[in-house]
C-alpha positions in Angstrom: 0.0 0.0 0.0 1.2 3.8 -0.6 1.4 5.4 2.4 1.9 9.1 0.6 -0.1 11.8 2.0 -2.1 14.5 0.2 -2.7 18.4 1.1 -5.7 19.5 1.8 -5.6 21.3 -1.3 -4.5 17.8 -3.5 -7.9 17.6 -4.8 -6.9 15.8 -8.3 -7.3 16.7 -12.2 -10.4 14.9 -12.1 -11.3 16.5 -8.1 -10.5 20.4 -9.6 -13.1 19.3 -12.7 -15.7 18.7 -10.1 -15.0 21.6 -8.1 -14.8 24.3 -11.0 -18.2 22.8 -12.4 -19.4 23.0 -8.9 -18.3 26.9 -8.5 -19.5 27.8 -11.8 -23.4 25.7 -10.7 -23.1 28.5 -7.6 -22.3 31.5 -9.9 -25.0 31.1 -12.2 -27.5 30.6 -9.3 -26.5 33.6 -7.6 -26.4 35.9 -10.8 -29.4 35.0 -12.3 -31.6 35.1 -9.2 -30.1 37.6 -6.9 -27.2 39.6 -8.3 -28.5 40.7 -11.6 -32.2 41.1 -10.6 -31.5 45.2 -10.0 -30.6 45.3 -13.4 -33.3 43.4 -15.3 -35.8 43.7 -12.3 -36.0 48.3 -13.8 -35.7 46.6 -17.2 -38.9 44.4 -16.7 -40.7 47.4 -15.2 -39.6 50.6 -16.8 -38.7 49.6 -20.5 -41.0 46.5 -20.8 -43.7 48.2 -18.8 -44.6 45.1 -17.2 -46.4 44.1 -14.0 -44.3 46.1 -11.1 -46.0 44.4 -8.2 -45.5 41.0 -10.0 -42.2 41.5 -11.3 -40.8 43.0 -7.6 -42.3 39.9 -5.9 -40.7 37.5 -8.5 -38.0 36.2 -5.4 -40.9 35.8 -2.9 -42.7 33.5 -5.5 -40.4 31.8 -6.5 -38.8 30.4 -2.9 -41.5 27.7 -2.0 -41.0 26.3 -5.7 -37.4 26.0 -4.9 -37.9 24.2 -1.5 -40.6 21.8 -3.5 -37.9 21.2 -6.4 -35.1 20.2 -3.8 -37.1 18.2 -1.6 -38.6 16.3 -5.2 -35.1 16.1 -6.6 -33.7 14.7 -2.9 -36.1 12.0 -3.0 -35.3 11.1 -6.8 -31.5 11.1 -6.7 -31.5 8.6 -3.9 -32.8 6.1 -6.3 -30.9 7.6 -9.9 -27.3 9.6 -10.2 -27.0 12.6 -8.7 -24.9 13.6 -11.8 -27.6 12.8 -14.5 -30.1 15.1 -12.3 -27.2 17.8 -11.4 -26.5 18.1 -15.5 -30.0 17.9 -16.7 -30.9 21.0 -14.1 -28.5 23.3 -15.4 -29.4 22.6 -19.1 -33.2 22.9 -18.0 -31.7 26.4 -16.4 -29.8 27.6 -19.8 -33.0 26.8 -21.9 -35.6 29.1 -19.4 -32.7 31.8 -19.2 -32.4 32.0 -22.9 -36.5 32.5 -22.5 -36.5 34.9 -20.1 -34.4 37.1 -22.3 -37.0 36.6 -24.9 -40.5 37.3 -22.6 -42.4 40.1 -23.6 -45.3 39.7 -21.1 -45.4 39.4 -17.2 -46.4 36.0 -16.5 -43.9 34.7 -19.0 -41.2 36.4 -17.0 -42.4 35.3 -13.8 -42.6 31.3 -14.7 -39.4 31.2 -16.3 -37.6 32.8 -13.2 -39.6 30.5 -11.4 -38.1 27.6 -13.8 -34.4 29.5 -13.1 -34.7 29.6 -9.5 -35.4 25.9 -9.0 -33.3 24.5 -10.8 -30.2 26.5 -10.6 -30.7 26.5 -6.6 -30.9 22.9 -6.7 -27.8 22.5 -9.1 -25.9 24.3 -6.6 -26.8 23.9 -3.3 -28.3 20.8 -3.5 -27.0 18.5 -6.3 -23.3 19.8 -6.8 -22.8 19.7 -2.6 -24.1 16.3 -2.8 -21.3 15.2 -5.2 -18.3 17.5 -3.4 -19.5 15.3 -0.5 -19.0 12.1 -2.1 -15.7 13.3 -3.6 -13.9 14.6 -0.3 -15.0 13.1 2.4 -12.1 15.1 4.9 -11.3 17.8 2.0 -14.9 18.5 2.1 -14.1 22.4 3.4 -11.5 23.5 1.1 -13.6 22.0 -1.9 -16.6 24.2 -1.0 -14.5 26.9 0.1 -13.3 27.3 -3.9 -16.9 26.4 -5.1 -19.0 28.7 -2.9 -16.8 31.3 -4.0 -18.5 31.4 -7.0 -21.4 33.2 -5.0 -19.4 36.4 -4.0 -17.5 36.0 -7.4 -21.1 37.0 -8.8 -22.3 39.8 -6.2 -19.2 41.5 -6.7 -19.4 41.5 -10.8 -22.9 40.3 -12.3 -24.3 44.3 -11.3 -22.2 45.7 -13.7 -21.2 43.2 -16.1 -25.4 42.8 -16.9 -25.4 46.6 -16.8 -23.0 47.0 -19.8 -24.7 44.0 -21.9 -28.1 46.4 -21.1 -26.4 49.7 -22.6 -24.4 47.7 -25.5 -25.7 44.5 -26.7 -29.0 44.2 -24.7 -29.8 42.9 -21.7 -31.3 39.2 -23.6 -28.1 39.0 -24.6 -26.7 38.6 -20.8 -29.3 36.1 -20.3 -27.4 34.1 -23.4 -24.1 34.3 -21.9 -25.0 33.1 -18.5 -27.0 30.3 -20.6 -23.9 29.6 -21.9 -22.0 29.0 -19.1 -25.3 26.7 -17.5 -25.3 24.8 -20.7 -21.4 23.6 -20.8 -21.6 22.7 -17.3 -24.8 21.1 -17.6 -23.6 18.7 -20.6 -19.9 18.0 -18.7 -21.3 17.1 -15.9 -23.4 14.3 -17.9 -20.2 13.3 -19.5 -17.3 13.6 -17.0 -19.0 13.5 -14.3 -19.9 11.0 -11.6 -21.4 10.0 -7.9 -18.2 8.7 -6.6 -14.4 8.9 -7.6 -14.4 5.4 -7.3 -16.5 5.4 -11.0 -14.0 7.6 -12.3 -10.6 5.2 -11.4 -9.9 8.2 -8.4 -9.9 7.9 -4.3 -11.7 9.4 -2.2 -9.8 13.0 -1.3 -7.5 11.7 -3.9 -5.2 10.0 -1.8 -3.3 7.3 -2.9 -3.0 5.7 0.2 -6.2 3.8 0.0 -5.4 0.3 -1.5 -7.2 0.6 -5.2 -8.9 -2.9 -4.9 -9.8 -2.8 -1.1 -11.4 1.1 -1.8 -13.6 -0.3 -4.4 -14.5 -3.5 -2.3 -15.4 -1.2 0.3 -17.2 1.2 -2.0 -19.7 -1.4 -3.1 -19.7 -2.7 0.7 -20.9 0.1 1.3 -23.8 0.7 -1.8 -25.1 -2.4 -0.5 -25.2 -1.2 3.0 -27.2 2.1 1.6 -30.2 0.3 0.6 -30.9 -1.1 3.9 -29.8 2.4 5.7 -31.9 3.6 9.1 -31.2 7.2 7.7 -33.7 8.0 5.8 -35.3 10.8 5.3 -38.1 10.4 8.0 -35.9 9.1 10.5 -33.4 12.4 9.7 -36.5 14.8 10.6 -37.0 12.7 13.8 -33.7 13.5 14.9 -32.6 15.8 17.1 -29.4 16.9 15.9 -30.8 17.3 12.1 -32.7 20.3 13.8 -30.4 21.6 15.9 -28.0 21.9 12.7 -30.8 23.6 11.1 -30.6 26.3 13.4 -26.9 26.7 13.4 -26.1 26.5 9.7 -29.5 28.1 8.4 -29.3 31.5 11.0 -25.9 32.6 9.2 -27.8 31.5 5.7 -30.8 34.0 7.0 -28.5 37.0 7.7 -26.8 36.9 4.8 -29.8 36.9 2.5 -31.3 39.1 5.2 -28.6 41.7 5.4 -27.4 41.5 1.4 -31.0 42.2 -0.2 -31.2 45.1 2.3 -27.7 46.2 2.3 -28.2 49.5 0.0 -31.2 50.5 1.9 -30.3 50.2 5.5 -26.6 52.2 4.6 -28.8 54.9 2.7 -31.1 55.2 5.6 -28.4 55.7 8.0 -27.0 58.7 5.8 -24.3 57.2 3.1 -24.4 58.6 -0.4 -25.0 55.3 -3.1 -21.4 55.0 -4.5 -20.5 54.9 -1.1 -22.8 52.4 -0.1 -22.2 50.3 -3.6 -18.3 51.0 -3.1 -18.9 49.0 0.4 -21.0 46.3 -1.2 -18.2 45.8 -3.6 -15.6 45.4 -0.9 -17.6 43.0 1.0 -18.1 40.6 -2.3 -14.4 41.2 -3.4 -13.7 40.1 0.0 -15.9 37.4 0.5 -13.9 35.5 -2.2 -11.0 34.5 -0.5 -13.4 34.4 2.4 -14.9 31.8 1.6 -11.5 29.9 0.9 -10.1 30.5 3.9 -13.4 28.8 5.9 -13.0 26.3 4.3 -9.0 25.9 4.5 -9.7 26.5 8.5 -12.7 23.9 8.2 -10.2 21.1 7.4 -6.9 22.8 9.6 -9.0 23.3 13.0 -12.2 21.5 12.5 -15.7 21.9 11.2 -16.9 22.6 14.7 -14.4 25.3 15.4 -14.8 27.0 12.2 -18.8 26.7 12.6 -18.2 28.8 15.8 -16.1 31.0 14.3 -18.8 32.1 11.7 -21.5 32.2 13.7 -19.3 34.3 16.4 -18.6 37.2 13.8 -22.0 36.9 12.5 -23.2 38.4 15.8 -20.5 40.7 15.6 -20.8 42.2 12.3 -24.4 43.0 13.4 -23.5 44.7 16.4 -21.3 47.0 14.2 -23.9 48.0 11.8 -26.5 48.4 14.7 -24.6 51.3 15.8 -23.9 54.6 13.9 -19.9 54.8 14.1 -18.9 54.8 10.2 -15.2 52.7 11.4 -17.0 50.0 13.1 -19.5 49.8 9.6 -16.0 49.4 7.5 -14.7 47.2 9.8 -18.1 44.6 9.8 -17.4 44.7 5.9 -14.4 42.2 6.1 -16.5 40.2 9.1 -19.6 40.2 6.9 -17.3 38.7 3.6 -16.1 35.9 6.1 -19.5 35.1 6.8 -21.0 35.1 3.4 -18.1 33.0 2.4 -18.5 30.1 5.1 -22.0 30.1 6.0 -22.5 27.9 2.6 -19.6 25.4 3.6 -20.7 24.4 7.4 -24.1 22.8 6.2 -22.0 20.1 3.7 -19.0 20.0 6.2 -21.4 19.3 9.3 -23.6 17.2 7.3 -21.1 15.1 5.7 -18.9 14.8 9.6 -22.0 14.0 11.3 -24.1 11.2 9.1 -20.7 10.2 7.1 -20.0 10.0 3.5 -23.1 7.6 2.5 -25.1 8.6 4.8 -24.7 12.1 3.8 -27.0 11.7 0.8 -30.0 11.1 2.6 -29.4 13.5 5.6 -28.4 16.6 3.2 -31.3 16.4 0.9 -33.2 16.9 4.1 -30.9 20.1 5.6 -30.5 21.8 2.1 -34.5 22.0 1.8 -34.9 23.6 5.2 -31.9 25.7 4.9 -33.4 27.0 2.0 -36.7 28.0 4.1 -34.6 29.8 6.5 -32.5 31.6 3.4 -35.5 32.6 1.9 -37.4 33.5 4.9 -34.7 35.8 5.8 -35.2 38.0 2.8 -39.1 38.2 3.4 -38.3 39.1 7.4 -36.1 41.6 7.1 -38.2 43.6 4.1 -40.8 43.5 6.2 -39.6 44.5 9.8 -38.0 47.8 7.4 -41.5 48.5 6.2 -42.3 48.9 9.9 -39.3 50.4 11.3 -38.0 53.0 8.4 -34.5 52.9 10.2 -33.7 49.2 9.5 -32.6 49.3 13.2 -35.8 46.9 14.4 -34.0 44.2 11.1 -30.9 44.2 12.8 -32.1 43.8 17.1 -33.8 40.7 15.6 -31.0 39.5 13.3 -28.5 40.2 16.4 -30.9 38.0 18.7 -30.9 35.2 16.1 -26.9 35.5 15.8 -26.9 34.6 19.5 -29.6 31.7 19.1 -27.2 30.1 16.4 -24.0 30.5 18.2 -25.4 29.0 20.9 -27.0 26.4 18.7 -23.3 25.5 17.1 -21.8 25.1 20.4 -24.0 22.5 21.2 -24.0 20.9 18.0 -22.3 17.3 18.2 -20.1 17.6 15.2 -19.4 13.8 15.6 -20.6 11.0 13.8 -24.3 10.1 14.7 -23.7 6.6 15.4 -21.4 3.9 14.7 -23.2 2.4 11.6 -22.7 5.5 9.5 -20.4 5.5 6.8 
C-alpha cells in the first residue's frame, strides 16, 4: 500500500473538474436570481412596462417552488445519479434563461424565473454539494470553500457586467451568456462526471494511500449497506441533531440573505451617499472571495466545529457593528460580513457530511438543504418586512443580532461527531 499523504488542497485533475463545475453551478445561481435582478428587475418594469408588483415579488414566489424542487429532486436522486439530475438542471436552467431574455409579457417572465430559481438552486446547493461530499469526504471544506466562491464572485461582478450587456448588446443577450455557461456545465457534468471517484478510477480526497482494490470493495460494501440504511429521510427529521443543525447553519444563511437584499437600503437610511454604499457592497463581495477559501482551509486545519463557531461568532459581531452609527465599526463589519458570506454555505456540507458520514450524507443533506433553503429565503421576506415597519432598518438588525446569539449557541452544542457507529 502507498502510504503518501495528500494536502488538503490535492484535490486531483479529475477532483478540480468537479469543483470548477461546482463553483460555476453557484455563480450562475446567484447571478441570475439575486445579483442581476436590479438590473433586469427596472428593465422588466420601466422599459417593458410590465407588472411592477409582480415582477418585484418574482424572489418571494419563486422560494416555495425551490424548496418543493429540492425536496422532489432529494427524493429522486436517492434512487438515480446525482450527476444525470445535477447536468439535466442546469441545461433545464440555460433553456428558461435564454426565455426569459426573450419574454415580452409578465407572466412569462415570472414562470421562467420560477423555472431559473429551481433548478439552478438545486444545481448548486443541493445536487453539486451532494457530489463535493462524495468526492472529499475530509477535503470537504477546502472544496466548497473554492466552489461557494463562485457566489461572491457573482455579487461583486454580475451588477455591472449585466449593466453594460443592457447599454451595449442588450440585456437578452446577458441572459445568453449566463445560458452559456449553465449549458457547458450542464452537458460536462453528464459526461465527466460521476457520484463517486471510485467510478472515475480516483480515491476518495484523492489519496493514494487507499489500497485501489480494497477502496472499491469497500465502495460497493458500502452501496449495499445504503439500501438497507436507518437514515432515511423520516428518521433524519425525527432527529434531534438534524434540527439543531438547522438552526446553526441556516441563521448565518438567514442573515446573509437578510442583510445582502437590504444592504443598499439600511446604509442609505443611515446617511451614506449610493457610490459609497455600492463601493462597500463591492468590498464586501471582493472580499468574501477569498473568504470563503479560507473557511473552508480553516474547516479542514482546526475543525468543522471550530470554524462553525467561528462564523457564527462574527455573524453576531458584524451585526453589532452595523447596529450602531460609528462609520469605522461599519468598515470594519465589511471584512467580518465577507467571512460570513463565504462560510455560511460550507458548514451545512461540512457538518452534514462529519455527522451522518460520506453515504449517509445523501439522505441527511437532501433533508438540511431543503430547510436551509426555508430559512435563506425566509430571511429576505423578514427583514423587508420588519423595514417596512421600522423605516430605520434598526428593528431588522435587534432581531438578526438576537438570532446570531440563538445560532452561536445552537453551534456550540451541535455534536459535530458522527451520529452513530453504523454510518459511513
Amino acid at each position: 500500500m502507498n502510504n503518501k499523504k495528500t494536502s488538503s488542497w490535492n484535490l486531483g485533475v479529475k477532483g478540480y473538474i468537479v469543483v470548477i463545475l461546482a463553483f460555476f453551478s453557484c455563480y450562475v445561481y446567484s447571478a441570475l436570481t439575486s445579483d442581476s435582478v436590479n438590473v433586469t428587475r427596472d428593465i422588466f418594469v420601466n422599459v417593458l412596462k410590465l407588472n411592477q408588483g409582480a415582477i418585484y415579488a418574482m424572489s418571494t414566489i419563486a422560494v416555495p417552488f425551490g424548496i418543493v424542487g429540492s425536496i422532489i429532486l432529494g427524493r429522486l436522486i436517492n434512487k438515480h445519479s446525482i450527476r444525470l439530475y445535477w447536468g439535466l438542471s442546469m441545461i433545464i436552467t440555460a433553456v428558461f434563461t435564454v426565455a426569459i431574455g426573450q419574454m415580452h409579457n409578465t407572466v412569462g417572465v415570472v414562470v421562467c424565473y420560477v423555472v431559473i430559481y429551481t433548478f439552478s438552486l438545486a444545481s448548486a446547493m443541493l445536487l453539486a454539494g451532494e457530489i463535493i461530499g462524495h468526492w472529499f469526504p475530509t477535503k470537504r471544506g477546502v472544496a466548497m470553500g473554492l466552489c461557494t466562491a463562485g457566489y461572491p464572485l457573482s455579487a461583486a461582478t454580475t451588477s455591472a457586467v449585466a449593466g453594460k450587456f443592457a447599454e451595449s448588446a442588450g440585456y437578452s443577450m446577458y441572459y445568453v451568456a449566463i445560458a452559456v455557461i449553465a449549458i457547458i456545465v450542464g452537458i460536462v457534468v453528464i459526461l465527466f462526471v460521476r457520484d463517486f471517484p471510485e467510478e472515475k478510477g480516483g480515491y476518495p480526497d484523492n489519496n493514494p494511500a487507499l489500497d485501489g482494490e480494497k477502496a472499491k470493495a469497500e465502495h460497493q460494501a458500502a452501496l449495499e449497506y445504503l439500501k438497507t440504511s436507518k437514515w432515511t429521510a423520516g428518521k433524519c427529521l425525527k432527529t434531534g441533531r438534524m434540527w439543531v443543525l438547522w438552526i446553526a447553519v441556516g441563521i448565518t444563511g438567514f442573515m446573509s440573505m437578510g442583510i445582502m437584499s437590504n444592504f443598499v437600503t439600511k446604509f442609505m437610511v443611515m446617511g451614506y451617499e449610493l457610490p459609497n454604499v455600492l463601493q462597500m457592497l463591492g468590498i464586501a463581495g471582493v472580499l468574501a472571495i477569498p473568504g470563503s477559501i479560507v473557511v473552508g482551509w480553516l474547516d479542514v486545519k482546526i475543525g468543522t466545529k471550530k470554524t462553525g463557531i467561528l462564523i457564527n461568532a462574527m455573524a453576531l459581531v458584524a451585526v453589532l457593528c452595523c447596529l450602531t452609527h460609528v462609520t469605522v465599526l461599519h468598515y470594519i463589519s465589511l471584512p467580518i460580513l465577507a467571512v460570513m458570506l463565504g462560510g455560511s454555505s460550507n458548514l451545512m456540507v461540512s457538518c452534514t457530511a462529519a455527522i451522518w458520514g460520506r453515504y449517509d450524507f445523501k439522505n441527511a443533506f437532501s433533508v438540511i438543504q431543503p430547510l436551509n433553503s426555508v430559512m435563506t429565503g425566509v430571511g429576505i421576506t423578514v427583514v423587508s418586512a420588519c423595514n417596512s415597519i421600522d423605516k430605520t432598518c434598526q428593528l431588522a438588525y435587534i432581531i438578526m443580532a438576537i438570532m446570531a446569539v440563538v445560532g452561536l449557541i445552537a453551534m456550540c452544542a451541535l455534536k459535530v461527531e458522527p451520529i452513530d457507529k453504523d454510518v459511513r
